[in-house]
Each structure stands twice: as structure tokens, then as C-alpha cells.
C-alpha positions in Angstrom: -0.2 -9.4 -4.1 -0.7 -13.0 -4.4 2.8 -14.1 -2.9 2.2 -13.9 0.2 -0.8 -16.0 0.1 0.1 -18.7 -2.5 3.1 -18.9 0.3 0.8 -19.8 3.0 -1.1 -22.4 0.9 2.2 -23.9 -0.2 5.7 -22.2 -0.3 6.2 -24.4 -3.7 4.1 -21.8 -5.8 7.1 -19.3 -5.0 8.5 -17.9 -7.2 8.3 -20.7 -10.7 4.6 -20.9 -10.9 3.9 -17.7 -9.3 6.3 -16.2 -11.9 4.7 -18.6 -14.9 1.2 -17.7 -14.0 2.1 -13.6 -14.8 3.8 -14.6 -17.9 0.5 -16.4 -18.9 -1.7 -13.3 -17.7 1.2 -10.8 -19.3 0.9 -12.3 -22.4 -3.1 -12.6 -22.8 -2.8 -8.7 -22.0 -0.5 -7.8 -24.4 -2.3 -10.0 -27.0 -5.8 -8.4 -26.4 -4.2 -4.8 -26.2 -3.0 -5.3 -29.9 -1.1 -2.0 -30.2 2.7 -1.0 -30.8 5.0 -1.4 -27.9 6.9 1.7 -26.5 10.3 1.0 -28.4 12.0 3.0 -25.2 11.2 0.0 -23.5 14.1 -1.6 -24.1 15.9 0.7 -22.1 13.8 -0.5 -18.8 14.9 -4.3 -19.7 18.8 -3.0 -19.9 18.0 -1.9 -16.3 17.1 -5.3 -15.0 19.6 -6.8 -14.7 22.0 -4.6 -12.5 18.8 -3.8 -10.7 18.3 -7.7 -10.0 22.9 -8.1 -9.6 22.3 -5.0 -6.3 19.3 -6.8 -5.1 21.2 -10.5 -4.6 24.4 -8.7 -3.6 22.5 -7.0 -0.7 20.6 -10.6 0.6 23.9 -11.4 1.5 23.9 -8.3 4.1 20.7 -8.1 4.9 17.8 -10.1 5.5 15.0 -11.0 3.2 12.9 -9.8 5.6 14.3 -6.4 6.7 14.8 -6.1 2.8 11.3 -6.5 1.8 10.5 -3.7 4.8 12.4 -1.0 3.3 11.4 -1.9 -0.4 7.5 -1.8 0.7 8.3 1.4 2.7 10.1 2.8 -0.4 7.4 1.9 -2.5 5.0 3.9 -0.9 7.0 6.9 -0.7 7.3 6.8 -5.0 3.5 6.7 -4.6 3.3 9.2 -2.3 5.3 12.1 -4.3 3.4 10.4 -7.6 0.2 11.1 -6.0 1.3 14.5 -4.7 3.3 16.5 -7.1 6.2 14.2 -8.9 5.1 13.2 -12.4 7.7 11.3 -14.3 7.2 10.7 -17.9 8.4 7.6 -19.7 12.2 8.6 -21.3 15.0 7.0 -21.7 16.6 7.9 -18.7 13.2 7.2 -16.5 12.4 4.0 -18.1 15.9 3.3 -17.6 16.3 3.7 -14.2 12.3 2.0 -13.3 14.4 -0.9 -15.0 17.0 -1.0 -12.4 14.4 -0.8 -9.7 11.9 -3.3 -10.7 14.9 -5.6 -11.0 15.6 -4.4 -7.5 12.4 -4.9 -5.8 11.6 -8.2 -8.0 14.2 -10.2 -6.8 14.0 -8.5 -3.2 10.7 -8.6 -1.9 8.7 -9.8 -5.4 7.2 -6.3 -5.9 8.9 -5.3 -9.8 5.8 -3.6 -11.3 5.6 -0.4 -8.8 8.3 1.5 -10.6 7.4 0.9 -13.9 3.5 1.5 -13.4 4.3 4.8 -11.4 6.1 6.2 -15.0 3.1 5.2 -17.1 0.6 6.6 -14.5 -0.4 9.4 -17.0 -0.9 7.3 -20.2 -3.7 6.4 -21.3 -5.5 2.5 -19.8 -4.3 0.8 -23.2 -0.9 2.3 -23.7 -0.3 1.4 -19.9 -1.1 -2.5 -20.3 0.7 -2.6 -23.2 3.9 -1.6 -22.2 4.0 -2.9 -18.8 2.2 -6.3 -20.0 4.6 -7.0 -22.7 7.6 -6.0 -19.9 6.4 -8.5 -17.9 6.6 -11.1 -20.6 10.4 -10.2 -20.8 11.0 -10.2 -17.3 9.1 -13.6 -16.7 10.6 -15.5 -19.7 14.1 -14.4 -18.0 13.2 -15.3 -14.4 11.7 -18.7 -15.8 15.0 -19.4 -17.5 17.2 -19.1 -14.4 14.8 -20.7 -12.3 15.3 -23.9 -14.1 18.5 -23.4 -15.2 19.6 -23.7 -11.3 16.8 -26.2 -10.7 14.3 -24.2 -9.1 11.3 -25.1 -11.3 11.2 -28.2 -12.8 7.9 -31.0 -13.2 6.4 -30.4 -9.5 6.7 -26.6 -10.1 5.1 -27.2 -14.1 2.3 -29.1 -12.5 1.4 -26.8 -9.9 1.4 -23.9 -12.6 -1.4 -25.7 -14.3 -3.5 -25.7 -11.3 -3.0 -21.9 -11.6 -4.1 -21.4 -15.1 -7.6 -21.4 -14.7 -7.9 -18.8 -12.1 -5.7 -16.7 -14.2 -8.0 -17.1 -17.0 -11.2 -16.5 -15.4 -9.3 -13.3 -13.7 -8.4 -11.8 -17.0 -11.9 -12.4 -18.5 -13.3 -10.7 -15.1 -11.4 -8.1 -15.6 -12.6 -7.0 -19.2 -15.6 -5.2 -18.4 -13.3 -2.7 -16.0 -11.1 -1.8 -18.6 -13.9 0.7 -20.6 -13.7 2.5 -16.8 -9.9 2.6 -16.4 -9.6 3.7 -19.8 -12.0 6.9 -18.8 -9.5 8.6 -16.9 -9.0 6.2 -14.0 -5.5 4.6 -15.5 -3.4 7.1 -13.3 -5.4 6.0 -9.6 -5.3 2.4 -10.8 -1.9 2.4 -10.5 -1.7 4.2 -7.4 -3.7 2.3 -5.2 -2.2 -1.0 -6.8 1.1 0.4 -6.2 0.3 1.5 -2.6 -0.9 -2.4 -2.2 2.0 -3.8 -3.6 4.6 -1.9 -1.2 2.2 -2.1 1.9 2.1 -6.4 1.0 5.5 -6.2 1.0 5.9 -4.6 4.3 3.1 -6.8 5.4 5.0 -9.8 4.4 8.5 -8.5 5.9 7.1 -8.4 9.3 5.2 -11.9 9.5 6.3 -14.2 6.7 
């Protein structure tokens, strides 16, 4: 949700210190969680990268605009049938193929938590921010390496991360009191209405960015 705007303050945030800001908020999560990791997990991060491989192959038929469209318009129709009746639980072959579509929607409209989120909808507020926190820290680490592999985030990008740390900070500290409440049955509509955000900002920002 905070693409689009770090884009109209300056279209340098996007993606390295957009991307290094969530690894630094990933990993306070998964620190303060403390608790085992879903070891299934690693099928999701096999699914990235063919996920991410579709994703670049289609920018070069479509638009990065009309992409994001469809991806926010798909989004929305996972949460719909999540909200309605669908209720997928996190196995191999689910967590495998949220892998494949977070890569998907990462790289093409900067949406890659949706899919994941929507399969630990019914777990409970901890085991969710666990396993999608300590995703994220996988997913961020390999986006970070590319990005400066090919040159993409280098000292500008580093010093422009720093101005984001503190508001990342003060976020996750802000956000501690809310967890008791998401924790009391709430995880599942957290994650749909974030979810329904995330895909409607990336319609949003296929239209006018």
C-alpha cells in the first residue's frame, strides 16, 4: 500500500528501499513472534521463482499498467471466494502454488503478500505473522540481491532506506497493542480487508500511475 505513494514523493524509493524497508519490518516481526516456522514453507519459496520468470515474460506483452489491473482485479476475486465460501489450508500443494503467485503479483504490480495471507487466513494472529513475516525476509533478501546485482540499488537507494527506518520502527511499535485484538479471532478479517486494499491499490495505481 505504500508504493504508490512513496512513488509520488519520489519514484527512487521503488522498489530497493521500499523493498529494504519490509525486510527490516519482516524481520522485527518474526523476531518478536519467536515461534517455529511452518517447515512447508519452503515449498511457497520454490514457487517464487517461476511465479516472478511468468511475471517478467508477460511485461514484455503487456503493459505494466494493464498488468497491475488484472492482478488487483484478480486479487479481489481470491478475497472474494475467501470471504464467501473457499477456505484453503496451508499444504504443500497450496503453499506451493501462493508461491508462484506472490512471485507473480510481486514483480507485476508489487502486491506478493495477498496470496499467501489469504492461505493463512484461518491460523491463528501469531502463527500468521510468523510464517508470512519470515517469507517476506526470504523474498526481500532475494529481490535486494538482484536489485544490486543489476545496479538498481546502490548508495542513493541505501541512503534513502535510512530515511525510511524510523517510520518503520515507530509503525511496528504502533502496531503492538493491536496484536492482543487480532489474535482474538480477528486474524482471518485482517487479512481480508488488507488483501482487498492491496488488490484495489493495485488497480488504483494501474489506472493513474
Amino acid at each position: 500500500m505504500a508504493v504508490p505513494v512513496l512513488v509520488i514523493v519520489d519514484p527512487a524509493y521503488v522498489p530497493g528501499p521500499a523493498v529494504a524497508a519490509g525486510l527490516l519490518l519482516s524481520v522485527l516481526v518474526a523476531r518478536g513472534e519467536g515461534l517455529a516456522v511452518d517447515r512447508r514453507l519452503g515449498w511457497a519459496a520454490a514457487g517464487l521463482l517461476p511465479g516472478t520468470a511468468a511475471a517478467l515474460l508477460l511485461l514484455t506483452w503487456i503493459s505494466s499498467e494493464s498488468l497491475s489491473i488484472a492482478v488487483g482485479v484478480a486479487v479481489l476475486l481470491a478475497v472474494v471466494l475467501v470471504a464467501v465460501r473457499w477456505r484453503p489450508t496451508p499444504t504443500r500443494a497450496t503453499l506451493a502454488v501462493a508461491g508462484v503467485a506472490s512471485g507473480f503479483l510481486a514483480t507485476a504490480a508489487s502486491v506478493g503478500g495477498p496470496p499467501l495471507a489469504l492461505v493463512y487466513a484461518d491460523s491463528d494472529g501469531a502463527r500468521l505473522r510468523a510464517n508470512l513475516s519470515s517469507f517476506f525476509v526470504l523474498t526481500s533478501v532475494v529481490a535486494l540481491a538482484a536489485l544490486t546485482v543489476t545496479g538498481h540499488f546502490n548508495q542513493r537507494e541505501l541512503r534513502l532506506t535510512v530515511l525510511l527506518v524510523p517510520a518503520v520502527v515507530v509503525g511496528y511499535l504502533a502496531s503492538r497493542p493491536l496484536r492482543s485484538w487480532v489474535d482474538a479471532g480477528h486474524a482471518r478479517s485482517v487479512v481480508l480487508a488488507l488483501s482487498a486494499t492491496a488488490g484495489t491499490v493495485a488497480v488504483v495505481q494501474g489506472i493513474f500511475f
